[in-house]
TILOTOR-776186 format. One record per residue (C-alpha): y, x, z. Coordinates in steps of 0.001 Angstrom, whole numbers. Example, Ala and Ser with C-alpha at 12.3 -4.5 7.8 and 13.67 -1.06 7.14 Angstrom:
<rodrens>
rodren c2 = -4500&c1 = 12300&c3 = 7800
rodren c2 = -1060&c1 = 13670&c3 = 7140
</rodrens>
This chain:
<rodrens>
rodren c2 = 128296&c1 = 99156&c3 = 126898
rodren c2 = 126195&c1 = 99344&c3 = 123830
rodren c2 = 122319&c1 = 100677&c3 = 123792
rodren c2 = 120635&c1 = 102370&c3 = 121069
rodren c2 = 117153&c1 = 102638&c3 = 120948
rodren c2 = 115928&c1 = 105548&c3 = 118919
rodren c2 = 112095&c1 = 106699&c3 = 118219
rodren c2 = 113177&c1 = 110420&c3 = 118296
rodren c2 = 114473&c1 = 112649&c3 = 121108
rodren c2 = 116430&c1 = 114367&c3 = 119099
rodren c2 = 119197&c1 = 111827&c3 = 118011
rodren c2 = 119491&c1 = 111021&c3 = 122039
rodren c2 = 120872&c1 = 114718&c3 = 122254
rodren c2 = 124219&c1 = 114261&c3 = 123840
rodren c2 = 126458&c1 = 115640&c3 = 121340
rodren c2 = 125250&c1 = 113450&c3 = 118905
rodren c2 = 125374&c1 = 110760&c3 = 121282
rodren c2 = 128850&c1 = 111636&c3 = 121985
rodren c2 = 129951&c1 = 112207&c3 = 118319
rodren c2 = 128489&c1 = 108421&c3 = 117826
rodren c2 = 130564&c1 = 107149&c3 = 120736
rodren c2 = 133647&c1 = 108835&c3 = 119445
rodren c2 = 133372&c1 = 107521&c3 = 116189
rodren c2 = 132584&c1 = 103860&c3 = 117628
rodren c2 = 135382&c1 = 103722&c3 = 119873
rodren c2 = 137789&c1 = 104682&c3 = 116685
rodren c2 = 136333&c1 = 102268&c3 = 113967
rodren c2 = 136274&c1 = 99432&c3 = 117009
rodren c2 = 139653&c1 = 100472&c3 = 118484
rodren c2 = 138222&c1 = 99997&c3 = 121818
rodren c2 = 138155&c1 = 103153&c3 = 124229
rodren c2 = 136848&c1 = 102055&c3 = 127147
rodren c2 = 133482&c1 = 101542&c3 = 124551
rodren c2 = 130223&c1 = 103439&c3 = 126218
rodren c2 = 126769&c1 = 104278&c3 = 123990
rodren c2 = 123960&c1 = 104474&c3 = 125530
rodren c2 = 121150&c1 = 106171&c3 = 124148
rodren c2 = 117346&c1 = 105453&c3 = 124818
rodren c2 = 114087&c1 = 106358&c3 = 123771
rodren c2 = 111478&c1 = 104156&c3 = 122477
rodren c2 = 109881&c1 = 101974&c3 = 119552
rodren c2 = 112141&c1 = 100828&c3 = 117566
rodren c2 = 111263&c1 = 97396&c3 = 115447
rodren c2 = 113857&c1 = 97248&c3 = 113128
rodren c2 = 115700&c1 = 99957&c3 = 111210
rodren c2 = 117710&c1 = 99533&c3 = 108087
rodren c2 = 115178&c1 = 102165&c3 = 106327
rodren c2 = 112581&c1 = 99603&c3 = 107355
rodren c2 = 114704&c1 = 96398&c3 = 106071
rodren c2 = 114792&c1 = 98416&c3 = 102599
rodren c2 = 111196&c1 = 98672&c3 = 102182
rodren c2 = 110926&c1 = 95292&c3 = 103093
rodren c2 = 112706&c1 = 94551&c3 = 100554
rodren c2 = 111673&c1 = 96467&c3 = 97728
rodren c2 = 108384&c1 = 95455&c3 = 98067
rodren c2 = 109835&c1 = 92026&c3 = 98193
rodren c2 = 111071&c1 = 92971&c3 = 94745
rodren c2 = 108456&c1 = 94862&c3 = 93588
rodren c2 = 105521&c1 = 91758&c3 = 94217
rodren c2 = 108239&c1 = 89261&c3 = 92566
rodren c2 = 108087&c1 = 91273&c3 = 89348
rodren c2 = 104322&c1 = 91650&c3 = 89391
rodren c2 = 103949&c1 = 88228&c3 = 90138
rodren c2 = 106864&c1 = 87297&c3 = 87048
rodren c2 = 104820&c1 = 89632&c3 = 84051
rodren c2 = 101407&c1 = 87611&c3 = 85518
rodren c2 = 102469&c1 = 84511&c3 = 85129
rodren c2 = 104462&c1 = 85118&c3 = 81737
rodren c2 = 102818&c1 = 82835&c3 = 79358
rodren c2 = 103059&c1 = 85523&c3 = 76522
rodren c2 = 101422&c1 = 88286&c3 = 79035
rodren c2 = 98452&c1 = 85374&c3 = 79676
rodren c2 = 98219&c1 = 84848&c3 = 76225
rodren c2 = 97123&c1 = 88306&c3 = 75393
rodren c2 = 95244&c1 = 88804&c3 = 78333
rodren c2 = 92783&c1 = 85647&c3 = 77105
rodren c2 = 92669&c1 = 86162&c3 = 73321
rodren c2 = 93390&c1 = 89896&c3 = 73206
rodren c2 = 91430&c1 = 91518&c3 = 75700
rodren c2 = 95100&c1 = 92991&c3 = 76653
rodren c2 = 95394&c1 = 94353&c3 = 80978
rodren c2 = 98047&c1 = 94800&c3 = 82746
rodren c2 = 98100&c1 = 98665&c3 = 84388
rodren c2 = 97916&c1 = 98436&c3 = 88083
rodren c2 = 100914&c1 = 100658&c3 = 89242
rodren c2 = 102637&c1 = 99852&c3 = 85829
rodren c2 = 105081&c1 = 97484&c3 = 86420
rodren c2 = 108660&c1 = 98834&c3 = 87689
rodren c2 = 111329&c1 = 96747&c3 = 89151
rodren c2 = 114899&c1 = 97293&c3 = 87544
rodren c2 = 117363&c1 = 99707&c3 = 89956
rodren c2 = 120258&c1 = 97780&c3 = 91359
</rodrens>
């Protein structure tokens, strides 16, 4: 038996629950495979490993133009400043 916690009610509706069962017992080969479906906080959620991890990205590439010694140099003798909400990480 598997459980799935979910936060919303409606993705414990049965015929979703069933269409997920279906679909689990084909890509596992295993038949006899039950899904049960429950209600409740969840902690950890692929959407939620994402934005882990783009802001993972995102404070590695503020912290990379910061510490660039070109960036420091024109931030001391130039007056220069770095625009908060300016620096982008690259799509991958």
């Amino acid at each position: 038996m598997w459980t799935l916690r979910v936060e919303r009610e409606s993705l414990s509706q049965p015929a979703a629950r069933d269409k997920l069962q279906t679909a689990l017992q084909a890509a596992l080969g295993d038949a006899a495979l039950t899904l049960n479906v429950e209600i409740g906080p969840v902690s950890d959620t692929p959407a939620r490993r994402n934005a882990a991890a783009l802001t993972e990205r995102q404070n590695a590439a503020e912290a990379l133009v910061q510490n660039d010694p070109f960036v420091q140099d024109m931030i001391r003798n130039w007056g220069a400043r770095i625009v908060p909400g300016s620096i982008k990480t690259l799509s991958t």
